[in-house]
C-alpha positions in Angstrom: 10.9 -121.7 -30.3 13.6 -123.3 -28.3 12.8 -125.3 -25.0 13.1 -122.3 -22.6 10.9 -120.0 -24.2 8.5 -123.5 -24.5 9.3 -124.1 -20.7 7.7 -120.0 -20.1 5.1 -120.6 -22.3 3.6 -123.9 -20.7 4.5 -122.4 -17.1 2.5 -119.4 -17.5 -0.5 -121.6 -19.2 -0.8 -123.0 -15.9 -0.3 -120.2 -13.6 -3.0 -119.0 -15.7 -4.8 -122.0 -16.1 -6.2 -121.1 -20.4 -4.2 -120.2 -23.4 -5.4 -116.8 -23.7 -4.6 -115.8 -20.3 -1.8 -116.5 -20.6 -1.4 -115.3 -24.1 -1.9 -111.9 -23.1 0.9 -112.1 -20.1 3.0 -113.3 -22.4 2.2 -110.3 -25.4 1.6 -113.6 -28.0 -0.8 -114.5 -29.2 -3.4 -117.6 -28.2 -2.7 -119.7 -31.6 1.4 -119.5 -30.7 0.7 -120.2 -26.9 -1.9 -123.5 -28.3 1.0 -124.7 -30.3 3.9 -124.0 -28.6 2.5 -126.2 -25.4 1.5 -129.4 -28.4 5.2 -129.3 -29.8 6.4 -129.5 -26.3 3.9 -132.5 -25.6 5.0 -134.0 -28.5 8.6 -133.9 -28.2 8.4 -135.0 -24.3 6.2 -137.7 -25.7 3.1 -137.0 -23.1 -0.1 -135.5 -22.0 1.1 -132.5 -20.1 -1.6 -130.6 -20.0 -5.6 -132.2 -20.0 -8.2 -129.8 -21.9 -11.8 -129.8 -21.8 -14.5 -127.3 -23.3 -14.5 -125.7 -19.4 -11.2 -125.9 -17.7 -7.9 -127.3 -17.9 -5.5 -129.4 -15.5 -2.6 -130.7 -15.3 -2.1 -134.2 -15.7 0.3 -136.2 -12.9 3.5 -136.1 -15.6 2.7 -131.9 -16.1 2.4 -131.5 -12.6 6.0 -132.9 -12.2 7.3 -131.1 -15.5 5.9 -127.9 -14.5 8.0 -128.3 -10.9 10.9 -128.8 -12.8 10.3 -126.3 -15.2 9.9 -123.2 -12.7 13.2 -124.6 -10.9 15.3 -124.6 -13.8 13.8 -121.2 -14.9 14.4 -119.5 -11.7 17.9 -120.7 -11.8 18.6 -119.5 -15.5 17.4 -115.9 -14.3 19.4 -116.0 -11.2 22.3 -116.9 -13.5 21.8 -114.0 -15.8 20.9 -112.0 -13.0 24.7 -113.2 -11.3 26.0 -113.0 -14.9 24.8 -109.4 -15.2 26.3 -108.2 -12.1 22.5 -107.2 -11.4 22.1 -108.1 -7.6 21.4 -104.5 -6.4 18.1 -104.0 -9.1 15.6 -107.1 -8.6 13.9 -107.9 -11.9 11.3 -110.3 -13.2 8.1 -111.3 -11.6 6.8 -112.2 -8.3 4.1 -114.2 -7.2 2.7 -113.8 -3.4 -0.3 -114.4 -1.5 -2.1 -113.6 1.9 -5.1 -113.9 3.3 -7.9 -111.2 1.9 -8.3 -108.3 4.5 -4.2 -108.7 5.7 -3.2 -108.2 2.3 -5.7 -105.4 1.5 -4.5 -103.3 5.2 -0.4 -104.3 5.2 0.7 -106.5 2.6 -0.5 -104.1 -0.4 0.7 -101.1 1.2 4.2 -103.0 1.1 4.0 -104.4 -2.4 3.5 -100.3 -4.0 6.4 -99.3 -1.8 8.4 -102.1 -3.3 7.4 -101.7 -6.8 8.2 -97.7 -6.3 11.4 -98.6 -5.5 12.7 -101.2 -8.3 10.4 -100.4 -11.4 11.7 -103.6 -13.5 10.0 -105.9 -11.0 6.1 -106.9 -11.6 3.6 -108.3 -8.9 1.1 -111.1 -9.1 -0.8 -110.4 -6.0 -3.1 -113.9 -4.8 -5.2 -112.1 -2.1 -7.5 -115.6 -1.1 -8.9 -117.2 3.0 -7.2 -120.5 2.0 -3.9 -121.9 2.1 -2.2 -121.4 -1.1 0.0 -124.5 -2.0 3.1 -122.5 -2.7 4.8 -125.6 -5.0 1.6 -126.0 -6.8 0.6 -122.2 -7.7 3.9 -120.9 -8.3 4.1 -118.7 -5.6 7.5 -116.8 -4.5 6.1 -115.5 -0.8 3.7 -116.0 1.4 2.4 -114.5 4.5 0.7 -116.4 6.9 -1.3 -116.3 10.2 -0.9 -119.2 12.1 1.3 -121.9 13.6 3.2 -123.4 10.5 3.5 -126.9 9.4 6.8 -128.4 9.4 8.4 -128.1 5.7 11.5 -127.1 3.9 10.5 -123.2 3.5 12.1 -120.3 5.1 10.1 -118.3 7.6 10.3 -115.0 9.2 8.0 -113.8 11.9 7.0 -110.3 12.0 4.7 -110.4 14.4 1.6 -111.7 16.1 -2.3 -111.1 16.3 -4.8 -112.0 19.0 -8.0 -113.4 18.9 -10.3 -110.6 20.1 -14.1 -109.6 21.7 -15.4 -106.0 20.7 -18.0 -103.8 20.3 -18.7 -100.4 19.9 -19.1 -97.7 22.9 -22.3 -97.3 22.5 -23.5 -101.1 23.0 -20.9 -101.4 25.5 -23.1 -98.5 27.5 -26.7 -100.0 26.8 -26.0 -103.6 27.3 -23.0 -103.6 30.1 -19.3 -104.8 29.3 -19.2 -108.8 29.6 -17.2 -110.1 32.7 -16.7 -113.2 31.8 -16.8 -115.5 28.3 -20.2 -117.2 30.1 -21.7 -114.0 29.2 -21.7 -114.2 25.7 -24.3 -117.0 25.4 -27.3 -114.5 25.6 -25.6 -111.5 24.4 -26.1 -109.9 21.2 -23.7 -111.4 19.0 -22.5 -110.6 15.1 -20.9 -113.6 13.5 -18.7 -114.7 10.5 -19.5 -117.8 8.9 -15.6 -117.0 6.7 -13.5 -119.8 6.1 -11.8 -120.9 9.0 -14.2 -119.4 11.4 -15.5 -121.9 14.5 -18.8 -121.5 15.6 -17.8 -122.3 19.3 -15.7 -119.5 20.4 -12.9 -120.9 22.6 -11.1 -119.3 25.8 -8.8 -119.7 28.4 -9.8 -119.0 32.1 -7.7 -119.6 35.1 -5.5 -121.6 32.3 -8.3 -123.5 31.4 -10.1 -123.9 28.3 -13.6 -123.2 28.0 -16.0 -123.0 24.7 -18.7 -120.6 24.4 -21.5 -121.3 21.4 -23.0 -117.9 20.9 -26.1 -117.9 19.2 -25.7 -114.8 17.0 -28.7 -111.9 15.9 -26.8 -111.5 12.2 -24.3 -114.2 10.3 -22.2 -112.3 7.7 -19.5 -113.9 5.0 -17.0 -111.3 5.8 -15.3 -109.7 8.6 -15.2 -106.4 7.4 -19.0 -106.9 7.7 -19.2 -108.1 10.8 -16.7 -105.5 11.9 -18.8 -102.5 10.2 -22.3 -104.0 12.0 -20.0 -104.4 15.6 -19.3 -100.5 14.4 -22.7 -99.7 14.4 -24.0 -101.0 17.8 -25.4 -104.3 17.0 -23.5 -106.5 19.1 -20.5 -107.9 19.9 -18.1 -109.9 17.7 -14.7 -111.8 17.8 -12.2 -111.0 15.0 -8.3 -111.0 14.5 -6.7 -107.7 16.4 -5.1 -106.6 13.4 -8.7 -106.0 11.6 -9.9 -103.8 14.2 -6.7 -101.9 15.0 -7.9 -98.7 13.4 -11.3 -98.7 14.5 -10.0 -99.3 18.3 -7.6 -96.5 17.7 -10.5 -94.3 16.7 -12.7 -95.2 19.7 -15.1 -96.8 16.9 -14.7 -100.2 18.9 -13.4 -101.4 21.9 -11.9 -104.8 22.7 -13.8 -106.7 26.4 -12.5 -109.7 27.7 -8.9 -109.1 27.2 -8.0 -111.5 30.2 -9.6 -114.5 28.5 -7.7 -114.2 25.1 -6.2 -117.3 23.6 -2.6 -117.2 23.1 -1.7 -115.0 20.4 -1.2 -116.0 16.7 2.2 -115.4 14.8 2.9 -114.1 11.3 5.3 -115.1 9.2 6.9 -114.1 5.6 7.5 -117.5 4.4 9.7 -118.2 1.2 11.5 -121.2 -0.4 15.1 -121.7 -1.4 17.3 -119.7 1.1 19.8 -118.1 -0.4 19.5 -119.6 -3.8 15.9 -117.5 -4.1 15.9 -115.6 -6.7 17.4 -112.2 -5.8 14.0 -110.2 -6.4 12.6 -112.5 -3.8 15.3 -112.4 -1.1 14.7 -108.5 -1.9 10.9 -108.3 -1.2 11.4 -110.4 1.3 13.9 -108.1 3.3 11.2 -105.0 2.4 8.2 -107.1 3.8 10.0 -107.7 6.7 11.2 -104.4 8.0 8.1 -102.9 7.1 5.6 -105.5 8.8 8.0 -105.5 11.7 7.0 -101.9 12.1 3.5 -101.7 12.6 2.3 -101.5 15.5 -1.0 -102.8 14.9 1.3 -106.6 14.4 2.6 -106.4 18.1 -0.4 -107.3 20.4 
């Protein structure tokens, strides 16, 4: 096995984090995988990889290694790819993440159009409420809600999403619409305890700040299940506007204090390394981005 192929072997053993994962992306088998990453440790001279009876991690010299290795590998490709006169067809495989219920609404809608339209390129879809180190999990794109940090990736912003109050017609009739955020302290109230959820809820009045601690009837660990109870008359609950689009559309749920909103949050495609990417990336980064810019459930 020469050092490429030993470069694609260790780099998918820790995308994959085990030996028979990544065995079976690779079509080997786990005994080939096991030795191919020891003849690479022992010709490098170092632990790359540490192995217990549970889980395996990479040690401080394989974290380094495996940057290098997924920078030179992405370069050999785009060289073939350049070589190859192949610009136009994107092949290989990509690796993107977004947060659960955005991906499962926009971002998987866009990744079967894309695959529909270039066949030789494969998805490896991280769906996850956390902030996916891009460098450290191998990822290709991103999408995220959110101001973003200062760094050295490429960003795109398709659009935005407010922070919003609703409930359902039905509760809106029985228990009055709320005037004011003040309101919400004794009102019915369905919460979230998801990552990255607050339990003050925050406002602006007059262009002033003001917090509100609800103190809610039912605490669920997912918005689509606060969303469904909102849906069924139970109170009132604050979610993203893109998660309720549909249901407002339908007249399942209907957004109250609209003049108190915080300012609204931006999405962005975000990629790294320009227009050295890899061409299937620059592609599916193009496709994202006309498609998310479409919707109108992104634009307020």
């Amino acid at each position: 096995m020469d050092r490429f192929q030993e470069m694609q072997v260790f780099a998918a053993v820790a995308q994959e984090q085990g030996f028979s994962a990544a065995a079976r992306r690779l079509g080997m088998s786990a005994a080939s995988v096991t030795r191919a990453v020891a003849a690479l440790e022992r010709r490098i001279g170092t632990q790359l990889l540490t192995r217990t009876t549970r889980s395996l991690h990479l040690s401080e010299a394989g974290q380094r290694y495996l940057e290098d290795c997924r920078r030179i590998l992405a370069e050999v490709q785009e060289a073939e790819d350049s070589a190859a006169g192949s610009h136009a067809q994107p092949r290989g495989q990509l690796t993107i993440t977004a947060p659960v219920l955005f991906g499962e609404l926009f971002v998987t809608p866009v990744m079967v159009a894309y695959l529909t339209q270039f066949p030789d390129v494969s998805i490896n879809a991280l769906l996850v409420d956390r902030v996916v180190s891009m460098l450290e999990e191998g990822v290709d794109v991103a999408v995220r809600i959110g101001e973003l940090p200062d760094s050295n990736q490429h960003a795109i912003r398709v659009g935005e999403v407010r922070r919003v109050i609703c409930a359902s017609p039905g509760f809106l009739t029985e228990h009055g619409r709320p005037r004011h955020p003040a309101e919400l302290s004794a009102a019915p109230i369905v919460a979230t305890s998801a990552i990255g959820q607050p339990r003050s809820w925050s406002f602006l009045a007059a262009g002033e700040p003001i917090s509100v601690r609800p103190q809610p009837r039912l605490v669920v660990t997912a918005n689509q299940a606060a969303i469904a109870a909102a849906a069924m008359g139970l109170g009132l609950t604050r979610v993203l506007s893109y998660q309720v689009a549909s249901k407002v559309a339908a007249g399942e749920l209907e957004i109250v204090l609209a003049d108190f909103e915080l300012p609204p949050w931006p999405i962005h495609v975000v990629y790294q390394g320009g227009r050295k990417a890899p061409v299937r990336v620059r592609s599916f980064v193009d496709f994202a981005v006309k498609l998310l810019r479409e919707h109108p459930a992104l634009h307020g």
